[in-house]
N, C-alpha and C positions, 0 to 999 in steps of 0.2 A: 140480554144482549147489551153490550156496549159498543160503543165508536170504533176504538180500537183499544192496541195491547196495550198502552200506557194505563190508559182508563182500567181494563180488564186486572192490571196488576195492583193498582191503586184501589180498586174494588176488594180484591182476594187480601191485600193487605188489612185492610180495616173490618172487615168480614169473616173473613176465614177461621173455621174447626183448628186450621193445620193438618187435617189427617187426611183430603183427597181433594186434588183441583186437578182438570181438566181442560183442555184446551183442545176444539179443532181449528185445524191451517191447514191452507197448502204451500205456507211460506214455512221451508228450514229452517231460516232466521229468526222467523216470531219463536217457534219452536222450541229453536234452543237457547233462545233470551227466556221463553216463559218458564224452562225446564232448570234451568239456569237463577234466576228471580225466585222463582216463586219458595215459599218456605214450606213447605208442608212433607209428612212423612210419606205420600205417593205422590206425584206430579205426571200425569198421564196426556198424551199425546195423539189427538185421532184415534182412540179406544176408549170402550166403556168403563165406568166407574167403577165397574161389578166385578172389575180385575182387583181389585182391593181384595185383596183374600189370602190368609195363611196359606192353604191350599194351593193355590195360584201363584205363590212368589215360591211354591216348594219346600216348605216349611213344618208340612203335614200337618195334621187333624188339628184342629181349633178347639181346644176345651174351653173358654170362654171368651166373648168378645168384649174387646175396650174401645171405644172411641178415642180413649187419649193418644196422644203419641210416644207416652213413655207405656210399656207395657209392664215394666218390672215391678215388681212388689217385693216387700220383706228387706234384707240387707242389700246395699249395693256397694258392688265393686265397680272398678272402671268400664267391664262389659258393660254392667246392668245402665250405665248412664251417658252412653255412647248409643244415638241413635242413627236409623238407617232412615237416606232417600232413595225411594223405590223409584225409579226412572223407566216406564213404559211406554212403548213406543208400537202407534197401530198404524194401519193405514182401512180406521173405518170396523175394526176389528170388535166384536160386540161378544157377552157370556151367553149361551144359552141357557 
């Protein structure tokens, strides 16, 4: 738990994997400042972490997991080194 969003940003900065941070509010604002801020390749909103998933961003079947946030291996062209923020948006929204 921190104070507030500053603190919370300032934490996820010096802390952070990069690959999933979380945030509940009932403020829009913090919201879209933190979704906005924050660097990582999911940035989730009032929903569970568990949304992190090939599957779940519709991607289909996961032949192996990487925590990094680059996923490509082998050569890269400009696809392979162009990544994506997943921007998820719940209201309290959890995986079963």
């Amino acid at each position: 738990m921190v104070a507030d969003l500053d603190e919370a940003l300032e934490h996820i900065e010096r802390y952070s994997t990069r690959h999933t941070e979380a945030i509940l509010t009932n403020s829009l604002a913090n919201a879209e400042r933190f979704q906005r801020e924050v660097d990582s390749a999911s940035v989730i909103v009032n929903a569970s972490t568990r949304f992190t998933d090939g599957g779940q961003f519709g991607l289909g079947a996961e032949v192996g997991i990487s925590t990094a946030r680059m996923h490509a291996r082998g050569p890269m062209g400009v696809e392979e080194l162009t990544t994506t923020k997943w921007l998820v948006n719940g209201e309290g929204h959890v995986r079963a």
